[in-house]
C-alpha positions in Angstrom: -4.5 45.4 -11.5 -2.0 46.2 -14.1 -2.2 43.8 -17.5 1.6 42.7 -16.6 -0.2 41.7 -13.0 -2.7 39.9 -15.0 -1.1 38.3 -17.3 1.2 36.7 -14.0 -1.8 35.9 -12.2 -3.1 33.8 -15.4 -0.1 32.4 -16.0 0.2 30.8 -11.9 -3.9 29.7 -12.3 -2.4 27.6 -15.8 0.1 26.5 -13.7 -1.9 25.2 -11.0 -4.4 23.1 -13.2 -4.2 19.0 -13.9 -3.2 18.1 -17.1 -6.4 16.3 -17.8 -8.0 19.4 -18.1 -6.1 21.7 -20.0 -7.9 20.1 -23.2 -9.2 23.3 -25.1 -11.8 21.2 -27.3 -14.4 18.7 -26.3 -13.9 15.7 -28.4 -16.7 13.3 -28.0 -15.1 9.7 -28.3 -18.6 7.7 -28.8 -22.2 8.3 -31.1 -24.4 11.0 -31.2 -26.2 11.4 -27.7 -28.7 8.5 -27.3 -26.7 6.8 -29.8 -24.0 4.0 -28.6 -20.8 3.7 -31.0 -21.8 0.7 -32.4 -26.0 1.9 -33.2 -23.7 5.0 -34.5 -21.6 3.3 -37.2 -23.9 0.9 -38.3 -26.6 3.8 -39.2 -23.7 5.7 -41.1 -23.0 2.8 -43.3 -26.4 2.2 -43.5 -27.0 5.5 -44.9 -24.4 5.7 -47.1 -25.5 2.3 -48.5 -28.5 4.2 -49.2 -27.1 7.2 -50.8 -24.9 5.4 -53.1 -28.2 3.2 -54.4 -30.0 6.5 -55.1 -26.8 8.1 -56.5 -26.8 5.1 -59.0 -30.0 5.6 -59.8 -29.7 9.0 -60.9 -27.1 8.2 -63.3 -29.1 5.2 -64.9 -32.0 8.2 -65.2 -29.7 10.2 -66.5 -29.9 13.1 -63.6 -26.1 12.6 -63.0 -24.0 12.0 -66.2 -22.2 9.2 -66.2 -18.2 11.0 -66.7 -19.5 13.1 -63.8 -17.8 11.1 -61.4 -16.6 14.5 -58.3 -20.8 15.6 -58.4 -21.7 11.4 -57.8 -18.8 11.3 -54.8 -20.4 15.2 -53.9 -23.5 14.0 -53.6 -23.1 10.8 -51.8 -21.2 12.7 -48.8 -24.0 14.8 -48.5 -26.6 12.5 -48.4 -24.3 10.3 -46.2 -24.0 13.3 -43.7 -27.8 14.4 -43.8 -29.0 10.8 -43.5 -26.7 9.5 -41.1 -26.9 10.5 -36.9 -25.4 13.2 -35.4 -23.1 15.4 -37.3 -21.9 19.0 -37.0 -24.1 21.4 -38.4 -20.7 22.9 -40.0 -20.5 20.0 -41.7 -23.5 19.6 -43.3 -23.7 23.1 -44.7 -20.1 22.6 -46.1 -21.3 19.5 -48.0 -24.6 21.9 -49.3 -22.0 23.9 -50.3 -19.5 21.6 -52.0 -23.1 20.5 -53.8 -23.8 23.7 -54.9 -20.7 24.9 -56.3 -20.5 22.2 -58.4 -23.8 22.3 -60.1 -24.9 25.5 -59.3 -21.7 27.6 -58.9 -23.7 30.8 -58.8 -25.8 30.0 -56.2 -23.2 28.5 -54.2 -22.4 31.7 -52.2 -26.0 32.1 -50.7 -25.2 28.8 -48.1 
C-alpha cells in the first residue's frame, strides 16, 4: 500500500466513525474512582481548609515571612493537591516544582 493509499483509507475509516467517539482525550466528568462527585469536592475543600490552617501557622512561627504572600498561595496548592483525592500525577510534580523554585531555585530542576 502506497502512503497516498493510506492516508485515503484513514481518511474513509474517520469518515465512517460516530461523532461521539471522535473525542481524542478522556475527560472524566465525576471524582476520583471510588469517589462520587460530591465525597470528591467536599474532601478538596476539606484539605485545603487544612492547608491554609497549617500555612497560617507557619507564618505565626515565622517559617513563611509574613510579605511572602506567592510561597503562602505556593504552598497551599500543593498541600491542597497532595492532600486532596485523585489528581494527576503531572500535577502534583508541577506544584513540587512551583515549591521548589521559589525557595530553593537551585534545586528546582532536579523534580
Amino acid at each position: 500500500m502506497t502512503p497516498e493509499e493510506r492516508s485515503a483509507y484513514a481518511k474513509k475509516l474517520a469518515a465512517m466513525r460516530r461523532p461521539e467517539n471522535m473525542r481524542r482525550a478522556y475527560k472524566r466528568t465525576r471524582g476520583p474512582k471510588g469517589w462520587s462527585a460530591e465525597d470528591a469536592a467536599a474532601a478538596k475543600v476539606a484539605a485545603r481548609l487544612a492547608a491554609e490552617r497549617l500555612v497560617e501557622r507557619l507564618i505565626a512561627n515565622g517559617t513563611i515571612p509574613r510579605s511572602d504572600i506567592d510561597g503562602a498561595n505556593a504552598t497551599v496548592a500543593a498541600l491542597t493537591l497532595l492532600a486532596a483525592p485523585g489528581g494527576a500525577k503531572a500535577d502534583k510534580l508541577a506544584a513540587a516544582r512551583k515549591l521548589l523554585r521559589h525557595y530553593h531555585a537551585d534545586l528546582a530542576g532536579m523534580v
